[in-house]
N, C-alpha and C positions, 0 to 999 in steps of 0.2 A: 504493500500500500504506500500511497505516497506521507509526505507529512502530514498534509492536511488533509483530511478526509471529509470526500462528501457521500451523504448517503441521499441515493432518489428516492423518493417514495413514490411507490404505483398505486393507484386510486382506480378502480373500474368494476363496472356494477356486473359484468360476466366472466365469467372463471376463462372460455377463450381468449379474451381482452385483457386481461392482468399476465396471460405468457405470454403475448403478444408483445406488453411494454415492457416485460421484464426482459425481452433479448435486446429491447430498442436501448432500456436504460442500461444496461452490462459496459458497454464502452463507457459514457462519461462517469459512472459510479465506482466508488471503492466499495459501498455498501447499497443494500437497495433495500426500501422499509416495504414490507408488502400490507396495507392497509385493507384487511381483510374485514373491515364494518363497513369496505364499501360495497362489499358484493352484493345482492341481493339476499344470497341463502350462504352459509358458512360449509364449505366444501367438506364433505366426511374424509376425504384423503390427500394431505396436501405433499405426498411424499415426494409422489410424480416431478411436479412442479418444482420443489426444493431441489431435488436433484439432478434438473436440468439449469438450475442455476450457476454460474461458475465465480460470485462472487457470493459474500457472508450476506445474511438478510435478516434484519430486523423482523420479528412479527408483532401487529400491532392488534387490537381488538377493540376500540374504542368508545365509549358511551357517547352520544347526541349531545353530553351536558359538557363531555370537556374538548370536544369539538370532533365526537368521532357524526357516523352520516348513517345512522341505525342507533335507530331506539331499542338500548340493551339491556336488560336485568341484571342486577348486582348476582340472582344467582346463572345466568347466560354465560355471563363473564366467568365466575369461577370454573363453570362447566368445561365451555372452551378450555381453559387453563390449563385441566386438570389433564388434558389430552391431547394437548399441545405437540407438535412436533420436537427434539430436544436432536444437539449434534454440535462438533465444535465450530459450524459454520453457523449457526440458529443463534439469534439474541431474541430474545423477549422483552416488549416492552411494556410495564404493567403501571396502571394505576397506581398512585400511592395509596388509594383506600382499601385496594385490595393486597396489599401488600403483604398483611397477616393473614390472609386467606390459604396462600397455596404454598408451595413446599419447591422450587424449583430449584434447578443448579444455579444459584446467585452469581457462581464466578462469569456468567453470560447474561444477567435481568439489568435492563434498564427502569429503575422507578422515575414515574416521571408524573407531572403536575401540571396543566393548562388553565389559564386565565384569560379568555377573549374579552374580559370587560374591562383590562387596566391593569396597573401594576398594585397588588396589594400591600398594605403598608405593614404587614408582617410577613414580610418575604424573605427574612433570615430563620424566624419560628418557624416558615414553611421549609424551609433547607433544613434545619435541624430534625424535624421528624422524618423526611425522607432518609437524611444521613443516618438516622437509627435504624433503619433496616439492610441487613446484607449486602443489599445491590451493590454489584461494582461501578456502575456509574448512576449518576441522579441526574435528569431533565427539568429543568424547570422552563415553561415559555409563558411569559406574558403580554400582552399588548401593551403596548406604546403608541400614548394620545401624541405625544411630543417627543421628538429626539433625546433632549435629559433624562427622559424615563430608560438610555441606555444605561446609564451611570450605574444604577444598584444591580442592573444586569451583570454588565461588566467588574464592579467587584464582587459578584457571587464568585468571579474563577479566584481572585486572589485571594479569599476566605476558604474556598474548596480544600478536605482533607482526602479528595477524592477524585478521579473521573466524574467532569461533568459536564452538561451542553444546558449553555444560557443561552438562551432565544430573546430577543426583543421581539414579539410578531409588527406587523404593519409596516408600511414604507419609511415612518420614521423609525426604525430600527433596523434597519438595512444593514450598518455600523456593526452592529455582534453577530450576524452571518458572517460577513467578509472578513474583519479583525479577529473572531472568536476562537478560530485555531490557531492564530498566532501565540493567541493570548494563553492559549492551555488549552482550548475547547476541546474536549474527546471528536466531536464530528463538528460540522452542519451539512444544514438538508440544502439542496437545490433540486428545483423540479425538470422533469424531462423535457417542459417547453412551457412555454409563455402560460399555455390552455389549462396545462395536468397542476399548475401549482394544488400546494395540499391546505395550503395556509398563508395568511395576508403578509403579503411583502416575500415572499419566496424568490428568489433569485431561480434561472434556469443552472442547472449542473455546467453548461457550455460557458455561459457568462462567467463563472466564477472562474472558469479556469481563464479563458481565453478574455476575456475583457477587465478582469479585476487580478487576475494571475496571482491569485490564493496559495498556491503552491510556493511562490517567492519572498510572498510579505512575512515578514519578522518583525523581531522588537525594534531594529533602528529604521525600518520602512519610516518614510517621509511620507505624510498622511495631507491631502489636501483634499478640497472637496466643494458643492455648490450648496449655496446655504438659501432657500427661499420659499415658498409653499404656491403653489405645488413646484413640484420639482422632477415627476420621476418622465416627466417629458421631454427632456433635455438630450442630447447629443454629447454635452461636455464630456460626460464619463469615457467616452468612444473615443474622442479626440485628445482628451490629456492624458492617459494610457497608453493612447497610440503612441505618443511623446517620449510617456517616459521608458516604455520598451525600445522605441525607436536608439533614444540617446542613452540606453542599459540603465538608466539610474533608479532605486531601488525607492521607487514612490507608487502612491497607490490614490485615487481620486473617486469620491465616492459623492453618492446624491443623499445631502442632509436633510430633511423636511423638517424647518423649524418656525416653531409656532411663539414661541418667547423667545422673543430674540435677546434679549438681556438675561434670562437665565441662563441660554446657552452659551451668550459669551461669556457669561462671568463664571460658570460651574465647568465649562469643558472647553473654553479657546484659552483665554487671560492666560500668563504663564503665573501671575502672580496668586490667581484666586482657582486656577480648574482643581478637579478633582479629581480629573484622568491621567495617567501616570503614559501618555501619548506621545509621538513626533509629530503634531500636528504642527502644520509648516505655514502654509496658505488658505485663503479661502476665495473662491467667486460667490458675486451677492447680486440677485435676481431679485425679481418683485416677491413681496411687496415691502423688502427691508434694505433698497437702496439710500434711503433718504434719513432713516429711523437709526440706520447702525451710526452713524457720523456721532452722534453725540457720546456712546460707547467706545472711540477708537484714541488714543493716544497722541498719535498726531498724524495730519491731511493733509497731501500734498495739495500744494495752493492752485494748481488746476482744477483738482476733484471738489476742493471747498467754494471756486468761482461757481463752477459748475451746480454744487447743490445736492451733490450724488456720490455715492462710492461703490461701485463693483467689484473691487479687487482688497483683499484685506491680506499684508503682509506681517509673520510673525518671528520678532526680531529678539533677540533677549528677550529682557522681560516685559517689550510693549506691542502694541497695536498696530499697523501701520498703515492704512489707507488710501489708494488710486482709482483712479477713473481711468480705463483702459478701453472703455465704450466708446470713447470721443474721438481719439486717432483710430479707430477699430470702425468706426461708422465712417470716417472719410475716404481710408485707404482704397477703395473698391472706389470711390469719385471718381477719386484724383484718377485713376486709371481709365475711368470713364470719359471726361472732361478735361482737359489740358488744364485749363485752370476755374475753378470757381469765382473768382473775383465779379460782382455785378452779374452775376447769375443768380433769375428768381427763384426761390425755393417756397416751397407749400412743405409745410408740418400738419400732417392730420393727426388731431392728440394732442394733450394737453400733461401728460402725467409722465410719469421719473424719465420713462424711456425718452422721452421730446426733450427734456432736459441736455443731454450731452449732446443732440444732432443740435438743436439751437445752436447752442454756445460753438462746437466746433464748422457747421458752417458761417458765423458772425467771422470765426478765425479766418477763413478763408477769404473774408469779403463778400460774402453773397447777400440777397439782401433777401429775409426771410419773414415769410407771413405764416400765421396761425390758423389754422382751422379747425374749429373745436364745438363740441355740442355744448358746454361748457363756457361763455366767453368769459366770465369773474373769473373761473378756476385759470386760462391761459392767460390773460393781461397780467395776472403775476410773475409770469414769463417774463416780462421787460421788452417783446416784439409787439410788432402790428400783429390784431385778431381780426380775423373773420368768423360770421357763423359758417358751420359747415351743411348745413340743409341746401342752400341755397348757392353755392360754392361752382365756380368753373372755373379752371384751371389751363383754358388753353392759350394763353399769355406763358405757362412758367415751363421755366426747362427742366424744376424738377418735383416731384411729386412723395411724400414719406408717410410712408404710413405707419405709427407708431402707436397706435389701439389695439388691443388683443383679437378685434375679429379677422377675422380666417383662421384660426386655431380652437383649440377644445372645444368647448361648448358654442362655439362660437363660428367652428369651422368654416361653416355654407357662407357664410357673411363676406361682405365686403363693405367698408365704411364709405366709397362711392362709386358710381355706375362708369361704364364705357363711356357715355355720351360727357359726363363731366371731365372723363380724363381725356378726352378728342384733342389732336393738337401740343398735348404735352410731350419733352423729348426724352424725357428717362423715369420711370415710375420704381421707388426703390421700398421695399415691404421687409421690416425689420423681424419679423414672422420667420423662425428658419424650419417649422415643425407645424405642418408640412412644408417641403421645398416648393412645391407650387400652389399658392394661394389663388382663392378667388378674384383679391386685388390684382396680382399681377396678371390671371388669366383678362380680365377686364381690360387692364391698358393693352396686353399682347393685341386684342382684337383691334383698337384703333391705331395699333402702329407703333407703339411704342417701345422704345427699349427698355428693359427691365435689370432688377438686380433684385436678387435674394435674400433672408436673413444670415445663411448659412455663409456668405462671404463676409459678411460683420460679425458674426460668431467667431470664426477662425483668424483673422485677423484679430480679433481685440482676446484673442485665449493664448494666440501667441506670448505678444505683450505679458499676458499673465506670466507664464511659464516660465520666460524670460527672471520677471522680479522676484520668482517661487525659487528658481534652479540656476541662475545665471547663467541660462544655455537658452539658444538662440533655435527653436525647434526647425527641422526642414523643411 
C-alpha cells in the first residue's frame, strides 16, 4: 500500500452492481469499503464476491440514523455481525453502540461514530468511549457548518492513542481528507466519481491522487488555498497544483469554504493566534471576503488599499500580508488585445468587489470608464461616471465587462445584456471563467464581437499569486 491510503467505498442497490464497481474501484483504491445497507436485500453469501477482490475491504452495515441508506434494527445489525464474513483481508466497520454487542477479531474492527448535524461539543467524551473498546482503529466523522469546525477534527489525531480516521464531512472540511494522512490519519475515503460519493464533501479517489497528490504531502508541505463561499466551483485547485508539480515544489492548494472569516483567520491563518500546528503559506480570496479581510491583515500593499480589495493574502513570519493581483491579472489579456488602452471607452456592468480592480486598473491605463449598474447609489461610490443599466447601449465603446455573477450557478442561463445592446461594441470581456462560455459572451459572439474569457484573468492574476507564494515565476 502506498503511504497514504485511500479506501473507495461502493454504494449500489444490486449485488451485480456492487462487483461491477468493485473491479472499477480496485485501481485507484488501497482499500474498498463495501457499503452493504445499500443493497436492497443483504446477500446470504458474500464469499464469492470477497474473493474476487484483490484488495483488503472494509465491510460496513449501516443504520439510516448514522447515515447508513436502510432502515436497520439494533437486532438486524447484530444479526448481520454475528455472520459476518472474517479473513486477514476483511475489516469491519461497527457502530460504537454496538460495540459490546459482538465478539469479533478487534485486531481488524473499525469502531466508528457519525454526526451529519454538526460537530458535537463533546467530541473528546465521544473519543474516549470509542477508545475503550478493543478496536484497532476509531472513526469519528462529523459535519462541518464552517471550515474551523476542522480544528477539533484535526486534533482528534494529535490526542489519538491509536489508529484513527477524523472526517470533517461537507465541502468545508475538504482540509482533513486531503491533510488527514499526512497528519496520522489510518485512511481517507474518496469516491469512484463525482456521482458514487458516499458522503458530503467526498473527494473522487483520482483527484486525491492526481490533482491534490496525497501521496506526496507531508509535514513540511506548503499549504495554500482559496478562501471564499462558495468555493468548490473554482479551477484554482487544477491550476496551482499544476504549478507546483510543474516547478516539483512540495505544496498542496486546496478549496477552503469559509463562513467567519475572522474566526478562520484568527484560529487557523494568524501565525500569532492559529491553533493548527500547519505550513500554511498563502491564501487566494474570492467573494464575498475581498473587501471584509482588509481590516484582519497586517499590512496592504498601497495598490490593493487604493483599490478597496484584497485577493491574495501573503504569510510572512508572524504577519499578514495582502495584494491585489486581480488588477494586473484583469489587464494583461487587454493589453494583448489593444495596443494601448489610453482614451479607450470602457462599460463596467456591476457595481460590486469584482468592478473594483477592473475600474481602478483601467483608470491606470487611461481609459475613460463608465458604470453600469442596477444599483446606481451602490456604483457612484465607485468615484466613475454611472449609468442605469436597463436602458444601456453600448455601441459607442470598445469595450464591454461584465463583472455580475450571471452566467454562472444559479445564474447560468442569464446574461446581464442582450445582443442588440452589445451591437457595435469591439471587444466584450466576461470575468465568468466557470463556465468558459457564457451566455454574455455567446451574445456579443453573434453581433460580431471579439470576446475574452474569465479563464485568461484567472491565470494570469494566479500567476502573480504563485509568484508572491513561491518566488517562482510558473510556465
Amino acid at each position: 500500500m502506498s503511504a497514504s491510503k485511500i479506501c473507495v467505498p461502493v454504494c449500489e442497490q444490486k449485488l451485480d452492481a456492487l462487483r461491477d464497481a468493485c473491479e472499477r474501484a480496485v485501481e485507484p483504491a488501497d482499500l474498498i469499503e463495501l457499503r452493504l445497507d445499500c443493497l436492497e436485500s443483504t446477500p446470504e453469501n458474500l464469499t464469492e464476491l470477497l474473493q474476487n477482490v484483490s484488495v483488503p475491504v472494509i465491510l460496513t452495515f449501516r443504520p439510516s440514523e448514522q447515515g447508513g441508506h436502510r432502515q436497520l434494527t439494533r437486532e438486524d445489525r447484530i444479526e448481520f455481525w454475528k455472520t459476518a464474513p472474517r479473513g486477514e483481508k476483511i475489516w469491519w466497520d461497527v457502530e460504537g453502540d454496538l460495540a459490546n454487542e459482538i465478539s469479533p477479531d478487534w485486531s481488524r474492527v473499525i469502531v466508528s461514530h457519525h454526526d451529519f448535524n454538526g460537530v458535537p461539543d463533546h467530541l473528546n467524551d465521544l473519543y474516549k468511549r470509542l477508545a475503550a473498546t478493543p478496536a484497532q482503529v476509531i472513526k469519528i466523522a462529523v459535519q462541518a457548518q464552517d471550515i474551523v469546525d476542522c480544528i477539533s477534527v484535526f486534533k482528534l489525531l494529535d490526542r489519538a492513542d491509536r489508529e484513527i480516521i477524523p472526517i470533517a464531512m461537507g465541502n468545508a472540511g475538504i482540509a482533513t481528507r486531503v491533510l488527514g494522512p499526512s497528519r496520522g490519519a489510518f485512511l481517507t475515503y474518496g469516491s469512484l466519481d463525482d456521482e458514487s460519493a458516499t458522503a458530503p464533501g467526498q473527494v473522487t479517489a483520482r483527484n486525491l491522487r492526481s490533482l491534490y497528490h496525497i501521496d506526496k504531502i507531508d509535514h513540511d508541505t506548503m499549504v495554500c488555498g482559496l478562501i471564499g463561499l462558495p468555493v468548490m466551483h473554482s479551477v484554482s485547485p487544477q491550476i496551482h497544483n499544476g504549478w507546483f508539480a510543474a516547478e516539483r515544489l512540495n505544496g498542496v492548494y486546496l478549496p477552503f469554504e469559509v463562513k467567519d472569516l475572522g474566526g478562520f483567520l484568527k484560529r487557523m491563518v494568524h501565525p500569532r493566534t492559529r491553533e493548527l500546528n500547519w505550513n500554511l503559506c498563502g491564501l487566494s480570496v474570492t467573494a464575498p471576503h475581498k473587501q471584509t479581510v482588509m481590516d484582519h491583515l497586517d499590512w496592504i500593499e498601497p495598490d490593493a488599499r487604493e483599490i478597496g480589495a484584497v485577493n491574495t493574502i501573503v504569510i510572512e513570519a508572524d504577519r499578514l500580508l495582502g495584494y491585489n493581483t486581480d488588477a494586473p491579472g484583469f489587464i494583461d489579456p487587454l493589453l494583448r488585445k489593444f495596443e494601448s488602452l489610453a482614451a479607450r471607452r470602457a462599460a463596467i456592468i456591476g457595481a460590486g468587489g469584482a468592478a473594483r480592480a477592473a475600474i481602478w486598473a483601467l483608470i491606470k491605463q487611461n481609459a475613460n470608464v463608465t458604470i453600469f449598474a442596477r444599483n446606481i447609489s451602490k456604483a457612484e461610490s465607485l468615484g466613475v461616471s454611472c449609468q442605469p443599466l436597463a436602458s444601456a447601449t453600448f455601441k459607442d465603446y470598445d469595450l464591454v465587462v461584465n463583472t455580475t455573477p450571471l452566467g454562472s450557478g444559479a445564474y447560468i442561463d442569464q446574461s446581464p445584456v442582450t445582443a442588440e445592446q452589445l451591437n457595435g461594441v469591439r471587444c466584450a470581456y466576461d470575468l465568468i471563467y466557470n463556465p468558459a462560455d457564457t451566455r454574455f459572451l455567446r451574445e456579443a459572439r453573434q453581433v460580431g464581437c471579439d470576446t475574452i474569457g474569465g479563464l485568461e484573468m484567472l491565470v494570469a492574476q494566479a500567476k502573480l499569486q504563485f509568484e508572491l507564494w513561491t518566488g517562482k515565476k510558473p510556465g
